[in-house]
C-alpha positions in Angstrom: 26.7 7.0 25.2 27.0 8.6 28.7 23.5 9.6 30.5 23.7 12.3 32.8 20.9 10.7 35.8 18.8 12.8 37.9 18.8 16.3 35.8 15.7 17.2 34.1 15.6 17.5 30.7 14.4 20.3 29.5 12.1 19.9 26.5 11.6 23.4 25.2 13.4 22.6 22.0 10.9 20.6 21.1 7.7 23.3 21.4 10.4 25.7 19.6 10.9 23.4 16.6 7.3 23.1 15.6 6.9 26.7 15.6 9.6 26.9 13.2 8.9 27.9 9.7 11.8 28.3 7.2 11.3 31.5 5.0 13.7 29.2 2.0 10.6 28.4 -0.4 11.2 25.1 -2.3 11.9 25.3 -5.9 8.7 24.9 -8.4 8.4 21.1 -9.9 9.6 21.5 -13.7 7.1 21.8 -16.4 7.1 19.3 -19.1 6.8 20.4 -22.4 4.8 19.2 -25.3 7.1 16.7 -26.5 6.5 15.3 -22.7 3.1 15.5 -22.5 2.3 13.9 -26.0 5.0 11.2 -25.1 3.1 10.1 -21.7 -0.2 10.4 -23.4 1.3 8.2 -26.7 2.6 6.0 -23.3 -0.8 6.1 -21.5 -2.8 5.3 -24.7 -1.0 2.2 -25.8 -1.1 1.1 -21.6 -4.9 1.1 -22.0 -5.3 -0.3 -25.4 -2.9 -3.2 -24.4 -5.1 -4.1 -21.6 -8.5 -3.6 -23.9 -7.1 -6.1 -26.0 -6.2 -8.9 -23.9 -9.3 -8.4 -22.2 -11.6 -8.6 -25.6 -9.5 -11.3 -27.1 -9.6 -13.3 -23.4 -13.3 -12.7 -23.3 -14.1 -16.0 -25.3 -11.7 -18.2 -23.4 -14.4 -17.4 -20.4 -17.5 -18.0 -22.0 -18.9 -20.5 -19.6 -21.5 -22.1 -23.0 -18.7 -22.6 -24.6 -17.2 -25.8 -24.3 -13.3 -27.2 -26.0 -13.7 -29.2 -29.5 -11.9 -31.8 -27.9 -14.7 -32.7 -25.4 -17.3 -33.1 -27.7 -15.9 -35.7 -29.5 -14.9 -37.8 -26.5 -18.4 -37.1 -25.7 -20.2 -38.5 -29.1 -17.8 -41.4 -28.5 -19.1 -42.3 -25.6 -22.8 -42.4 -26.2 -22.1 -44.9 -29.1 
């Protein structure tokens, strides 16, 4: 709010805050137990499988050979 002009700022702090180091460790991350682990690996599993089948069952759709039923019959009428 109210600057205080002309005095110099001292900017010790600063140098004396990266020296800093607390001596408080922070508290270990839980484990997960074998319920967890089987549950994210049941999770993980049926992520990747998902994706493996909409990939095998999109596979034909991108067959560039293949061509819709529809077209070849509007085609054979044509040449007639």
């Amino acid at each position: 709010m109210f600057r205080r002009r002309g005095e110099p700022v001292p900017f010790t702090f600063v140098a004396e805050a990266d020296r800093f180091r607390s001596n408080v460790a922070p508290p270990p991350p839980p484990r997960h137990d074998r319920r967890q682990l089987a549950g994210n690996a049941l999770l993980g599993l049926t992520i990747v499988s998902a994706l493996v089948g909409a990939l095998l069952l999109g596979l034909p759709a991108l067959d560039p050979e293949q061509q819709p039923s529809g077209s070849n019959q509007s085609n054979s009428a044509e040449g007639r």
